[in-house]
MDAnalysis code that builds the backbone (N, CA, C; Angstrom):
import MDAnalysis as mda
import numpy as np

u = mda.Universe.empty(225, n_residues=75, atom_resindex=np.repeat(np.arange(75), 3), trajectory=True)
u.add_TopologyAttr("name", ["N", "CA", "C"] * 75)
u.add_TopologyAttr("resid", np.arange(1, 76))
u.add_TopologyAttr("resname", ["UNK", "UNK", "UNK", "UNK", "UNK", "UNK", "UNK", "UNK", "UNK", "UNK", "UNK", "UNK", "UNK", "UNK", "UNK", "UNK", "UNK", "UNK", "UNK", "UNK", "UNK", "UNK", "UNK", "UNK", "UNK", "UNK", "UNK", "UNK", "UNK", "UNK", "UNK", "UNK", "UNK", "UNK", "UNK", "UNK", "UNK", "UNK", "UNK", "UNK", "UNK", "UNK", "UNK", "UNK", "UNK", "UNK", "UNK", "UNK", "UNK", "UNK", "UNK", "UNK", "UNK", "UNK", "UNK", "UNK", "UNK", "UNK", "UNK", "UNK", "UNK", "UNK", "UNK", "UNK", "UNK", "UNK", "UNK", "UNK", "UNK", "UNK", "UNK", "UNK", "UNK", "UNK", "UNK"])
u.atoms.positions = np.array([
    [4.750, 12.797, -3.722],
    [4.887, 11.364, -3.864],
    [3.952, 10.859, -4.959],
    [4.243, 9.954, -5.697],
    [3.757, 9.713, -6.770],
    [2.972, 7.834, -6.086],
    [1.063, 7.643, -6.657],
    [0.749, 6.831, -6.469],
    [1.068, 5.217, -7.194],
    [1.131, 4.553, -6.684],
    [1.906, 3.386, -8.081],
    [0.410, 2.601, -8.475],
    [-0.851, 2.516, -7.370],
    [-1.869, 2.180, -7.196],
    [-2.800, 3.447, -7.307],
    [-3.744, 2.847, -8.689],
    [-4.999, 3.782, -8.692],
    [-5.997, 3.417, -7.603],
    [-6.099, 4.616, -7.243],
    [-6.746, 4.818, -5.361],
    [-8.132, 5.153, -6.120],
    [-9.277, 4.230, -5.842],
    [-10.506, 4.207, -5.986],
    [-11.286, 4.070, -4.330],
    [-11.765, 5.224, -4.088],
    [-12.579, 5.179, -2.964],
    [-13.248, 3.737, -2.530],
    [-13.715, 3.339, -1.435],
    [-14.240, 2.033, -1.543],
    [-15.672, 2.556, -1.474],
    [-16.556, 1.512, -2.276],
    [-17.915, 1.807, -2.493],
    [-18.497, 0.322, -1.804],
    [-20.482, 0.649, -1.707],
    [-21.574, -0.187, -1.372],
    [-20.627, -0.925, -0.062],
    [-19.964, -0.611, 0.506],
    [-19.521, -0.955, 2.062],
    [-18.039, -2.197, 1.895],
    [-17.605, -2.338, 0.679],
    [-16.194, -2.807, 0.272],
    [-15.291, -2.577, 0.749],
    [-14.322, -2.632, 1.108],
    [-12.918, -2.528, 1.143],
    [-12.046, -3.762, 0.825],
    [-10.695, -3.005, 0.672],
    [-9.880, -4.270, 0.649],
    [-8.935, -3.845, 1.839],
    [-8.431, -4.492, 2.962],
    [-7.291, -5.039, 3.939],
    [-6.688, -5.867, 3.930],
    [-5.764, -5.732, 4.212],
    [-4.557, -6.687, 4.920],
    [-4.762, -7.857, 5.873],
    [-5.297, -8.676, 5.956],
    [-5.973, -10.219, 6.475],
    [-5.032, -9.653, 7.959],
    [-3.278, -9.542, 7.871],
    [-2.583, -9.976, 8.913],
    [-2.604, -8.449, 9.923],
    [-2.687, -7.430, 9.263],
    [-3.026, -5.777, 10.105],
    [-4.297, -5.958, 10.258],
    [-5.618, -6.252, 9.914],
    [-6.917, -6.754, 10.322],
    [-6.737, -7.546, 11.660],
    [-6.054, -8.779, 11.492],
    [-6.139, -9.369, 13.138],
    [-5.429, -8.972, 14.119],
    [-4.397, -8.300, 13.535],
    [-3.612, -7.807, 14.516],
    [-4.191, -6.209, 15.398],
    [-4.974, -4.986, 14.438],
    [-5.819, -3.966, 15.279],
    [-7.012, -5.107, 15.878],
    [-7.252, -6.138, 15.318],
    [-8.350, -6.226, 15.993],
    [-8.342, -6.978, 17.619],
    [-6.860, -7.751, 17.359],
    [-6.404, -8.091, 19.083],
    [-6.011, -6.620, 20.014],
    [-5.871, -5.473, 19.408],
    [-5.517, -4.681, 20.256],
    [-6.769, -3.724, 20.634],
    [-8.059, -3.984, 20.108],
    [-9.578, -3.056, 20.567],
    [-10.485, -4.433, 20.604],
    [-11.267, -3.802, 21.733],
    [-12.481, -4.858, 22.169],
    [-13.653, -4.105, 20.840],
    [-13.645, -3.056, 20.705],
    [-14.799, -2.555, 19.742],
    [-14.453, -2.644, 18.283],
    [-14.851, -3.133, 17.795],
    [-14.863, -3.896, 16.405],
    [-15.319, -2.427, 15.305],
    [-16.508, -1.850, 15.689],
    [-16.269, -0.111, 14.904],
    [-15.306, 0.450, 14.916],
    [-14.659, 0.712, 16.040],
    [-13.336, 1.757, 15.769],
    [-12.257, 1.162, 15.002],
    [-12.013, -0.774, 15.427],
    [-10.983, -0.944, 14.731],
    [-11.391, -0.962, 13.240],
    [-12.489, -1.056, 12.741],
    [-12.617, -0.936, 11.473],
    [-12.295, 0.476, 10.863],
    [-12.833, 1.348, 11.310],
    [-13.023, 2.847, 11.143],
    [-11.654, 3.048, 11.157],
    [-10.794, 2.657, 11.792],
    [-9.005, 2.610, 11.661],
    [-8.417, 2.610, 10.811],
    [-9.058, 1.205, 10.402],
    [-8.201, 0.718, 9.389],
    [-8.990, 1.362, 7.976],
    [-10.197, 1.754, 7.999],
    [-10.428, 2.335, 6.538],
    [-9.675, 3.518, 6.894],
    [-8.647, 4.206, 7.593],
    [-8.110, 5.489, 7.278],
    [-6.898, 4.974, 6.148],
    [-6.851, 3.995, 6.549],
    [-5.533, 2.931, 5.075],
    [-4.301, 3.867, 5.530],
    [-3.740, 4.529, 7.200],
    [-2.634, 4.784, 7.427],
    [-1.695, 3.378, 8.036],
    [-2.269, 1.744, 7.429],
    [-1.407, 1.026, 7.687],
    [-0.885, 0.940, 6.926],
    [-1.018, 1.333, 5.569],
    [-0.349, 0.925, 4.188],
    [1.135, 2.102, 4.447],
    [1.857, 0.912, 3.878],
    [3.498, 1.621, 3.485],
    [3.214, 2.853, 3.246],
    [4.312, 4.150, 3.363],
    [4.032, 5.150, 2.758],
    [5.530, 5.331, 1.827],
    [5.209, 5.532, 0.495],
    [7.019, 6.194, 0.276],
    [7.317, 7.015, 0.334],
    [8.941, 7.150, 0.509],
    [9.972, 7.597, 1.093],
    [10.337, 7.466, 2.603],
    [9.018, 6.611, 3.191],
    [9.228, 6.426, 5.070],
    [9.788, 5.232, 4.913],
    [8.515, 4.095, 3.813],
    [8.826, 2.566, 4.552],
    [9.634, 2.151, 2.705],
    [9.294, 2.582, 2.017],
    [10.089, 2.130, 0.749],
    [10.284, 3.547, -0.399],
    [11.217, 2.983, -1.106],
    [11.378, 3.978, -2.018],
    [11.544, 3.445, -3.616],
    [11.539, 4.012, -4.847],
    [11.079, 3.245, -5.810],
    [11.950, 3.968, -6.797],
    [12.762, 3.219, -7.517],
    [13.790, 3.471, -8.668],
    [13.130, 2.882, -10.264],
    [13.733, 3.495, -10.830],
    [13.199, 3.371, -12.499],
    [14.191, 2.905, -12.898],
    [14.067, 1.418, -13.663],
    [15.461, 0.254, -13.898],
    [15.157, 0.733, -15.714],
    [16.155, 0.677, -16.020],
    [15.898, 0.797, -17.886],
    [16.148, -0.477, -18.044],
    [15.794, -1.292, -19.168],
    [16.516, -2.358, -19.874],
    [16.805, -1.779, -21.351],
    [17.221, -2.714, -21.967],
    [17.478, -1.878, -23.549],
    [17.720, -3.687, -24.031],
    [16.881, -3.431, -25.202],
    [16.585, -5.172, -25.815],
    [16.458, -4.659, -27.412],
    [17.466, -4.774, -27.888],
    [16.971, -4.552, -29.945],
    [16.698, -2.780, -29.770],
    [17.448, -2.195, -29.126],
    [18.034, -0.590, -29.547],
    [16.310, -0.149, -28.310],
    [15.125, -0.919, -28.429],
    [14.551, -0.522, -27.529],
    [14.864, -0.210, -25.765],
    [14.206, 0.878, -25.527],
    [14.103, 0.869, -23.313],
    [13.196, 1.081, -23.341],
    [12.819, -0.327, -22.147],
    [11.596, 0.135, -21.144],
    [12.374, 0.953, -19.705],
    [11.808, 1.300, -19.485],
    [11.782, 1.767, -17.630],
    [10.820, 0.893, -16.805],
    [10.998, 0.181, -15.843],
    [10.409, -0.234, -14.883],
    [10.037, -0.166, -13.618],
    [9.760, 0.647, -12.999],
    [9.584, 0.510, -11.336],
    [10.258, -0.475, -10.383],
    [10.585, -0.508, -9.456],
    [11.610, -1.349, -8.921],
    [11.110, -0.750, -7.232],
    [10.737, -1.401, -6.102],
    [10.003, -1.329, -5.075],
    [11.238, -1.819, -4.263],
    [11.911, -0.905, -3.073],
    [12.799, -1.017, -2.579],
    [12.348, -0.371, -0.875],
    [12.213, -1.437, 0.146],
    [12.264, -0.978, 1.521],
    [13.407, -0.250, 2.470],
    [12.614, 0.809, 2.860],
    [13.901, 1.317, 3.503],
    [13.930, 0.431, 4.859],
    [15.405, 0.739, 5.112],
    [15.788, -0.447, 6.494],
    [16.163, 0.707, 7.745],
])
């Protein structure tokens, strides 16, 4: 599987989450460590080919193509 996001470890105690998967592990544990420790495993994030899959669109403008990425959920 190919990353579309450069994956930089989180440093000096950073992360970035999801505001709405943040409140939502955190209504389901009374301990506030584990649900954190959870969620830095980042197995809430989409994975592709499970939750989406991603096509390469060409355009062609003045004999030029780009290719573009195109972000498609599977149902």
């Amino acid at each position: 599987m190919t990353d579309h996001w450069i994956w930089v470890e989180p440093e000096d105690g950073f992360a970035i989450l999801d505001f709405q998967t943040f409140l939502t592990k955190c209504s389901q544990r009374i301990d506030l460590n584990a649900t954190v420790t959870d969620l830095l495993t980042y197995d809430w994030l989409p994975k592709e080919g499970v939750n989406f899959r991603v096509r390469f669109d060409a355009s062609t403008v003045n004999a030029s193509i780009i290719e573009s990425p195109s972000f498609h959920y599977i149902k």
